[in-house]
C-alpha positions in Angstrom: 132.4 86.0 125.0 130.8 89.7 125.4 127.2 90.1 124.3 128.7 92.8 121.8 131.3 89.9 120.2 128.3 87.7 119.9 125.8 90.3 118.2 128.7 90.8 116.1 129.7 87.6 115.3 125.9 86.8 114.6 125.6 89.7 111.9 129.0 88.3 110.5 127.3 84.8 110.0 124.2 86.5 108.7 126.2 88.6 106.1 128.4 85.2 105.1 125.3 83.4 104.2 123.7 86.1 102.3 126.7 87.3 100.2 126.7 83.5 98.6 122.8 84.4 97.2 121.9 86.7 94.7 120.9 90.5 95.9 117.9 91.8 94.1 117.7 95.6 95.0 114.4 97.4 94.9 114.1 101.1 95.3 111.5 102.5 97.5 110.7 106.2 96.9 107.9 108.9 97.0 106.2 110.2 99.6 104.1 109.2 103.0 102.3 106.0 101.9 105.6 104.7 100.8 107.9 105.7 103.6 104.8 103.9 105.5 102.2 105.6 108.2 100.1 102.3 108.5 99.8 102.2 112.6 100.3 105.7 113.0 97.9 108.0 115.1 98.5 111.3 116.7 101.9 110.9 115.7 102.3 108.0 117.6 102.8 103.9 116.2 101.0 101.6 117.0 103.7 99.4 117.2 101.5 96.3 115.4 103.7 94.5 113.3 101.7 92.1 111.1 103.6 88.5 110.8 103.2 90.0 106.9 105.3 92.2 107.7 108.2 90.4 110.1 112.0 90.4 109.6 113.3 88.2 107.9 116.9 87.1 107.3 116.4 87.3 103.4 115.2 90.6 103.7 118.0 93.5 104.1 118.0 96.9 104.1 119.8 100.0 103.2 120.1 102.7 106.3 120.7 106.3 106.8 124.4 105.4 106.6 124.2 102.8 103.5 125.4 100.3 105.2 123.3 96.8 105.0 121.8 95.2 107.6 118.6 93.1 108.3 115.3 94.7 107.8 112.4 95.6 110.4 109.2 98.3 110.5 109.3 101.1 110.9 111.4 100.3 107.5 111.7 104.2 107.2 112.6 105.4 110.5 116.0 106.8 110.1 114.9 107.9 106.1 112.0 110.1 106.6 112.5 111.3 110.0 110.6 114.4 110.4 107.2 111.9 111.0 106.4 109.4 112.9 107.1 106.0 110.9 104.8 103.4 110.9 104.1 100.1 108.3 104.9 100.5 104.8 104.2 98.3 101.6 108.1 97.1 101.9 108.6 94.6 104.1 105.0 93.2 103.3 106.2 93.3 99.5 109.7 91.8 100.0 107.7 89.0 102.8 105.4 88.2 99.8 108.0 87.6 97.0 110.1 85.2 99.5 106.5 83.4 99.8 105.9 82.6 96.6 109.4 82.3 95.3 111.6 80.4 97.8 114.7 80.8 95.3 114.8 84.3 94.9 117.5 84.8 97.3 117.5 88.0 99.2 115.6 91.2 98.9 117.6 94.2 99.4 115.0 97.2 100.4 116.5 101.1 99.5 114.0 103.6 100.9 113.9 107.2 100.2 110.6 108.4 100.3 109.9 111.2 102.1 106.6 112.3 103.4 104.8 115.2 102.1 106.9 116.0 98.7 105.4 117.4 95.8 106.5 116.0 92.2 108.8 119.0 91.9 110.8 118.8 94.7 111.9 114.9 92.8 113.3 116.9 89.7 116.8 116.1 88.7 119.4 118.4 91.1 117.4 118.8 93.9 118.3 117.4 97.1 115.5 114.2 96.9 116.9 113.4 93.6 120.3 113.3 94.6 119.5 111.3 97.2 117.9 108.8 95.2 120.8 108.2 92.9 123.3 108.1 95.8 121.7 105.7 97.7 121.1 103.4 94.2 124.5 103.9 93.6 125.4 102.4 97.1 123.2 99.9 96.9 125.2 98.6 93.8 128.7 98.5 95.4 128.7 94.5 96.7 127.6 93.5 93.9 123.3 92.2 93.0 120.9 93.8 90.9 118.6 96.8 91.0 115.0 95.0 89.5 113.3 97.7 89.8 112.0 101.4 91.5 108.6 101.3 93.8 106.8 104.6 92.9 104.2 106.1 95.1 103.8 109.8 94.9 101.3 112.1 93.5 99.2 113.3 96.9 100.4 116.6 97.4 100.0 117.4 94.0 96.2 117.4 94.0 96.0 120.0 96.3 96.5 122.5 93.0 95.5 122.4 89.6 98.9 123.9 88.0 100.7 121.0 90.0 98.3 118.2 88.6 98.8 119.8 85.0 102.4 119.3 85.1 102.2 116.3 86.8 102.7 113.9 83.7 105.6 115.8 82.1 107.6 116.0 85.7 106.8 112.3 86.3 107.9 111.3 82.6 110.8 113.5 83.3 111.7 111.8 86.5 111.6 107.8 85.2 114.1 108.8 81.9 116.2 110.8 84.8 116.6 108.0 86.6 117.3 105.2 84.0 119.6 107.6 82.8 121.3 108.5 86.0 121.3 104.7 86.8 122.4 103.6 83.3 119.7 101.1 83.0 117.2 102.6 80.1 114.9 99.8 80.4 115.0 99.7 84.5 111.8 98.3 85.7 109.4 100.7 87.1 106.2 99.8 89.4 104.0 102.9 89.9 101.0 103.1 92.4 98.1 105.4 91.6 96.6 107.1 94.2 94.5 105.7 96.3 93.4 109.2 98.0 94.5 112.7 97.4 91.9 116.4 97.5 91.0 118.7 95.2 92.3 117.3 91.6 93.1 113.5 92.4 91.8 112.0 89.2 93.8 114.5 87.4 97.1 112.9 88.8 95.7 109.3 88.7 95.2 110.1 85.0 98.7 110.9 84.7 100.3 107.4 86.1 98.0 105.6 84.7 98.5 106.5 81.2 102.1 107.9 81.5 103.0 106.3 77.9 106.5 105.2 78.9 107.8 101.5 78.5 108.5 98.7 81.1 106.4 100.5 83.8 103.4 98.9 85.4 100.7 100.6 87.8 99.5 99.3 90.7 96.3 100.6 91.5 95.5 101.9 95.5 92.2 103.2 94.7 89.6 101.3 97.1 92.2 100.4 99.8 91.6 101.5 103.6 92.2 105.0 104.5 92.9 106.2 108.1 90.6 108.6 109.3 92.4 111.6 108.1 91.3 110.1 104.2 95.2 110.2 103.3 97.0 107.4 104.6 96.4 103.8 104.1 95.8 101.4 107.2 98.4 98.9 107.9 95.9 96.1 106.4 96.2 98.2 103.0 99.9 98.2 103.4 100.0 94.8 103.4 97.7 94.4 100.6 99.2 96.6 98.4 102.6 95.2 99.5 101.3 91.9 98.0 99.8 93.5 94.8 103.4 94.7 94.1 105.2 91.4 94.6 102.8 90.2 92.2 103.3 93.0 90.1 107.1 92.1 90.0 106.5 88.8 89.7 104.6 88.8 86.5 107.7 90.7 84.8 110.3 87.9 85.7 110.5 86.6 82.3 111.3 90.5 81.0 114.9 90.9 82.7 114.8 94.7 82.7 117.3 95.8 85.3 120.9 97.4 86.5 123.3 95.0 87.3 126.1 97.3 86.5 128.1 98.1 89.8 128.3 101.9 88.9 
């Protein structure tokens, strides 16, 4: 047998025994500390990957082509492709749930953050947006569950105070968007606050963490590792924070707010 027929034959296995376990589809989007720059410097990774932040046959994700298949770092590499990818909160999030809940069954990762984006540029019609909702929308086609959207956005509007003003209303607009778009009102969303930013940060930290909508819960960065450039988190904070969103997750599992509608 070919080394192709085996890879092949391998993946078929792998696919077999996941299909017979539930799928439990997060959504990853925003901008740079979600699409994941832990490990990167002068453009250039690192190439450390934590054991936090392995592969794992439980763990899947969706590519450029939304098409399944099993996940590794750089978990964004063929998403946001205009930087250098590097360690994420993702894999270290999906690692942490399969930790500390053996019966999950499998994590099914969606990323579509892009680095760099400004609230705006998220609005419903624009080319993020429709993103977004595409690649949900594929997720959803063999079947599992979509338990919820990781938010972490908000950097590039602190650079200017008219962008932090309207940062709450866009935001609030974007969540009812989405559950709307997704047909899940009460779809589970975990938002990270900043954890850096410039001139009006605690402007836009007010905003998500008092964005008064319901079934959405805030993860707080603010005291994680920055890389030297005072932007980006270190890959230790990636994993951190990847574990402060399992458990974020975690405490909601008795509140089933999700889409399990194959739209």
């Amino acid at each position: 047998m070919s080394k192709l027929l085996i890879v092949m034959a391998f993946a078929n296995i792998i696919f077999l025994c996941n299909s017979s376990k539930s799928h439990n589809i997060f959504l990853l989007a925003g901008q740079s500390n979600m699409a994941g720059l832990g490990g990167v410097v002068n453009n250039t990774w690192e190439g450390v990957v934590p054991p936090e932040c392995g592969p794992n046959h439980n763990i899947l994700k969706l590519n450029a082509k939304l098409r399944w298949k099993k996940a590794k770092e750089p978990l964004s590499s063929d998403i946001d492709t205009k930087w250098t990818m590097g360690i994420g909160p993702g894999m270290p999030f999906a690692n942490s749930i399969l930790k500390k809940n053996s019966s999950f069954g499998v994590v099914c990762l969606v990323p579509c953050a892009i680095s760099g984006t400004k609230m705006i540029e998220w609005a419903k019609g624009t080319s993020l947006y429709n993103q977004l909702i595409v690649r949900a929308k594929a997720s959803l086609r063999k079947g599992g569950s979509i338990r919820a959207l990781l938010w972490y956005q908000g950097e590039s509007d602190t650079t200017l105070k008219p962008n932090a003003d309207a940062y709450k209303g866009r935001l609030q607009t974007f969540f009812k968007d989405v559950r709307t778009d997704l047909e899940s009102p009460d779809l589970l969303i975990i938002q990270i606050a900043l954890a850096s930013g410039l001139n009006f940060t605690e402007m836009v930290r007010e905003a998500q963490m008092n964005i008064g909508l319901p079934n959405i819960k805030v993860v707080d960065a603010k005291g994680l590792p920055l890389q030297l450039d005072n932007i980006h988190l270190t890959t230790p904070a990636q994993v951190r924070l990847g574990n402060l969103l399992a458990d974020a997750f975690l405490s909601t599992l008795s509140n089933k707010h999700y889409c399990n509608t194959n739209i």
